[in-house]
C-alpha angles and dihedrals in degrees: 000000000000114000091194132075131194116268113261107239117248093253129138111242085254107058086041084055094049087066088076090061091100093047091052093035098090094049098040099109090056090042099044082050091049087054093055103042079045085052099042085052096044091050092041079063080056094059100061099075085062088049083051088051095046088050098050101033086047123021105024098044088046089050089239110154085176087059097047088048090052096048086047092054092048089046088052093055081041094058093040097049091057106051088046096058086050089057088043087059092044094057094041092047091041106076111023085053096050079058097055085050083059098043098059090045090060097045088053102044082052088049102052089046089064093039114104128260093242097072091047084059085060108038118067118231088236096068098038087054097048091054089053097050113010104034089043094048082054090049090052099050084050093053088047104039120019104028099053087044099042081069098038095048084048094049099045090049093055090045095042092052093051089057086045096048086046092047094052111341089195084061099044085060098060092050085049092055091076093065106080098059098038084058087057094045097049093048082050091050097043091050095053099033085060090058095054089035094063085043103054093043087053091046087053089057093044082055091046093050094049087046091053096047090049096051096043086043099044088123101055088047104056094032081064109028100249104141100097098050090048086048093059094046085060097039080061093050086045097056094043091051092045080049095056097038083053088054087057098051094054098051088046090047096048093050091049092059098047092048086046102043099037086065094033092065087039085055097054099042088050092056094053091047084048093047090053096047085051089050098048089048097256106109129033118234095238092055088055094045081054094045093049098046095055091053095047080045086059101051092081091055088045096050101039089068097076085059101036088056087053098052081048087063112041084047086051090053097045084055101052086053093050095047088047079077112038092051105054101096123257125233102282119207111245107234103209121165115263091245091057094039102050135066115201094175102122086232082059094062113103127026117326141183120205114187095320119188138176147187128170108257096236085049120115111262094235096047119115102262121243081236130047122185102319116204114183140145120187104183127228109285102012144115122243114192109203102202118169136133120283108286098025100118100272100131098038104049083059097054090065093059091075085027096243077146123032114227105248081205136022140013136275123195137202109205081342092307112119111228086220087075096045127083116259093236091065096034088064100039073056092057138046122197128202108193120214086234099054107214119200128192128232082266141103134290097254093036089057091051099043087058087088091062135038121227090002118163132213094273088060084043104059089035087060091053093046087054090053094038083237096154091129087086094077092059097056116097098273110020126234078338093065125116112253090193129218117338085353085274085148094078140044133290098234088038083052092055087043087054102038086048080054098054090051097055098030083088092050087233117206080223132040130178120189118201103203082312092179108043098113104054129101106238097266096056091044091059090051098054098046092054088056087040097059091063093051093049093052089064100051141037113248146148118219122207106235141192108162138050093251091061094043086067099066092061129080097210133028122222117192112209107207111181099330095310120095100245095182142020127201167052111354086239098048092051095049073055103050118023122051093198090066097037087056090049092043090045091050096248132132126270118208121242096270100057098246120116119261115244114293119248132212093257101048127123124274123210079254096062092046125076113267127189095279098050110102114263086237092061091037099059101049092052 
């Protein structure tokens, strides 16, 4: 779990808020009109206290019961008037708002699918789904709630001021002296809530994280009793995150008192005042009773505006987390002429490394890089096996070939075009990649497998499991239509990388790169697959991760990765030969720091005790 958040860019609420223009944009006529039904109504609640006036000045001093019925009945259509035209502004802002909501949701999830995987490597899950549910249901209860009565509240205040000044204009002052310091205490309290706010939000990525990780770790946990301890490290985030909440409220809490209690005081010194002026003969009592019930109309707009603001703040917040995102580029598609980009020379053809090199990008600059001048052909049609120790570079040297990671040196080509100069799109409908951890999604069977390629049909589809000697798929509830779950946890380690070698070969790729594809079988099933593999390999041109002798044979040449540099190129019998690194890795035995081969022993293997080309697939992968 990341301890670390991204720092929160020096902008005003309002300039944070402005982002979502092109997101509102589409829906502001609805939402400008909702405003101003939502004003009118607002102001219509304005003009009962003169109806009050007229009805205490008029009909009850003059005794007239006629009159007072008359002033009640036009209350009444005042008063439903005005709660019509607000349910009028609920049902116009509902639904084009919910679809700004969705909108933005979409726009993110695309996002996130072009971004690199590199910033995936640094950002957890947790905070990216929390910016996609938590931070935009915020955004749309801003855009329903606190931004249309920011406005409306604003609007009745000032009108509401202007009936009290003409009323009694004395008395008006006094309500008006108030202002000044509400507007400093509101500045003071927006500065420190969007502090809390960001950090609150933060603190909920960091809990959904830790709640994703659990779930799609449940096994680990309980196979090694881990729940109470995991319990306790989200009881912690919990805590912080209650801590900080309770921060919140108290400022919240603190901010509501002083905007309550401030009018309040003006209020009731105004009514004394009020009450003087009646009793002296200078002012009539419905003009007071009018006075006074604007101002008490007016209590709702003034104190709306603590939590409003905070609304304001949590919603500008929300925004700055959604836009970290959107705004980190996505991976852009390189445009280079068709002379520069393609090699026509006939050793160009296949798969070919020139002077690759490679270092993370959140790696020092003057750290040693994972890749170091990478010189490598594989030619068309043939199988490259990629063996080295654990860290040398094997799995990521196979990762630039899609480009899920970009060279930082170097170049690699496909039949002498260099991906760099391909769209994506067809880079990757090129190449098909098998991971050495198969993922598989909450899908089908079949849907799982037809990922690997677009617009297949069922005959694709049962090829690719035969490959895979997947055929287990036919004896599960539902067939190739059954649910394979989360994560395909549902199924076996050794049934997910069937499935997920499927998937790779299912698209008859021209290129196919094998990550240890066949890691997690039992023997027999290992020999299957790589019968119905090597068909597959004979038509394309490939390199397979290995790490045992069995995978090796599959393959025509042999490449050792030695930190990060390729220290040896050739057949799997010549390098037992002649080089004593890749005879101790193909014999199971360990290989110092350095990557050099500990000193043999008389009882280590020879070429001649270890599997070579000839020997049958059934010896070769039980050794």
């Amino acid at each position: 779990m990341p301890k670390e958040h991204a720092e929160p860019k020096d902008r005003s609420a309002a300039q944070s808020l402005l982002r979502l223009w092109p997101y509102v944009k589409p829906v502001r006529t609805r939402l400008f009109g909702a405003a101003l039904i939502a004003i009118v109504a607002s102001c219509l609640g304005l003009v009962i206290p003169l109806v009050l006036k007229w009805i205490v000045d008029g009909p009850v001093a003059h005794e007239d019961p006629g009159g007072v019925w008359l002033g009640a009945l036009f209350l009444l259509v005042l008063g439903i008037t005005e709660a019509v035209l607000f349910g009028v502004r609920r049902w116009m802002v509902a639904r084009p708002l919910a679809g700004v909501e969705a909108s933005m949701r979409a726009d993110l999830y695309r996002h996130l699918q072009r971004l690199p995987v590199a910033f995936h490597d640094r950002w957890s899950s947790g905070q990216l789904l929390s910016r996609g549910t938590t931070d935009l249901m915020l955004l749309r209860m801003f855009l329903v709630f606190p931004l249309t009565f920011l406005l409306v509240n604003t609007t009745t205040i000032l009108v509401g001021f202007v009936i009290l000044l003409f009323q009694e204009w004395t008395l008006g002052l006094v309500l008006l002296a108030p202002v000044v310091p509400l507007v400093i205490i509101c500045s003071v309290f927006e500065t420190k809530y969007s502090v809390v706010a960001r950090r609150a939000q933060d603190q909920v990525g960091d809990l959904t994280t830790v709640v994703e990780e659990s779930v799609l770790g449940i096994r680990i946990i309980k196979g090694f009793g881990r729940h109470r301890s995991q319990a306790l490290a989200f009881r912690a985030l919990s805590g912080r995150l209650r801590t900080t909440e309770l921060g919140k409220a108290r400022l919240l809490a603190g901010i509501w008192a002083l905007i309550t209690t401030i009018p309040e005081l003006a209020i009731g010194a105004a009514l004394v005042l009020g009450t003087i002026q009646v009793a002296d003969g200078g002012l009539s009592a419905g003009t007071l009773v009018a006075f006074l019930s604007t101002a008490l109309a007016l209590r709702w707009p003034v104190e709306s505006i603590g939590f409003l603001l905070a609304m304001s703040q949590e919603s500008a917040t929300a925004t700055e987390r959604f836009f970290e995102v959107m705004d980190v580029a996505e991976e852009e598609d390189t445009s280079v002429s068709g002379s520069a980009a393609r090699d026509d020379r006939p050793e160009a053809g296949g798969m070919v490394f020139e002077g690759v090199g490679f270092r993370y990008p959140d790696a020092e600059e003057d750290s040693v890089p994972v890749l170091k001048r990478i010189d490598l052909r594989i030619r068309p049609g043939e199988t490259m096996a990629l063996v080295g120790a654990t860290g040398s570079g094997k799995t990521t040297l196979t990762a630039l070939v899609p480009r899920l990671h970009d060279a930082t040196s170097g170049r690699i080509t496909l039949d002498g075009e260099d991906i760099t100069a391909m769209p994506r799109e067809r880079l990757r409908e090129l190449v098909s990649v098998a991971f050495e951890e198969p993922t598989l999604f909450s899908a089908s069977v079949g849907e799982n497998v037809l990922m690997g390629a677009g617009g297949g049909g069922e005959e694709e589809l049962r090829r690719a499991l035969s490959v895979a000697q997947a055929d287990f798929v036919h004896d599960l509830p539902h067939g190739i239509d059954t649910q394979v779950g989360e994560q395909g946890l549902s199924l076996s380690g050794g049934q997910r990388q069937r499935l997920a070698l499927a998937r790779a070969v299912v698209g008859r790729p021209r290129f196919l790169v094998l990550d240890d594809p066949l890691s997690a079988l039992d023997v027999h099933t290992e020999t299957l697959v790589e019968a119905a593999l090597r068909r597959v390999l004979a038509e394309t041109t490939a390199i397979v991760v290995a790490h045992r002798p069995s995978t090796v044979m599959l393959a025509d040449r042999v490449a050792l990765l030695t930190e990060g540099r390729i220290s040896a190129v050739g057949t799997h019998q010549e390098l037992l030969r002649t080089n004593a690194e890749y005879a101790w890795l193909m014999s199971g035995a360990g290989v110092t720091g350095g990557g050099e081969p500990s000193d043999v022993s008389p009882s280590s293997p020879t070429a001649d005790d270890l599997p070579g080309p000839h020997a049958p697939a059934e010896e070769s992968s039980t050794r």
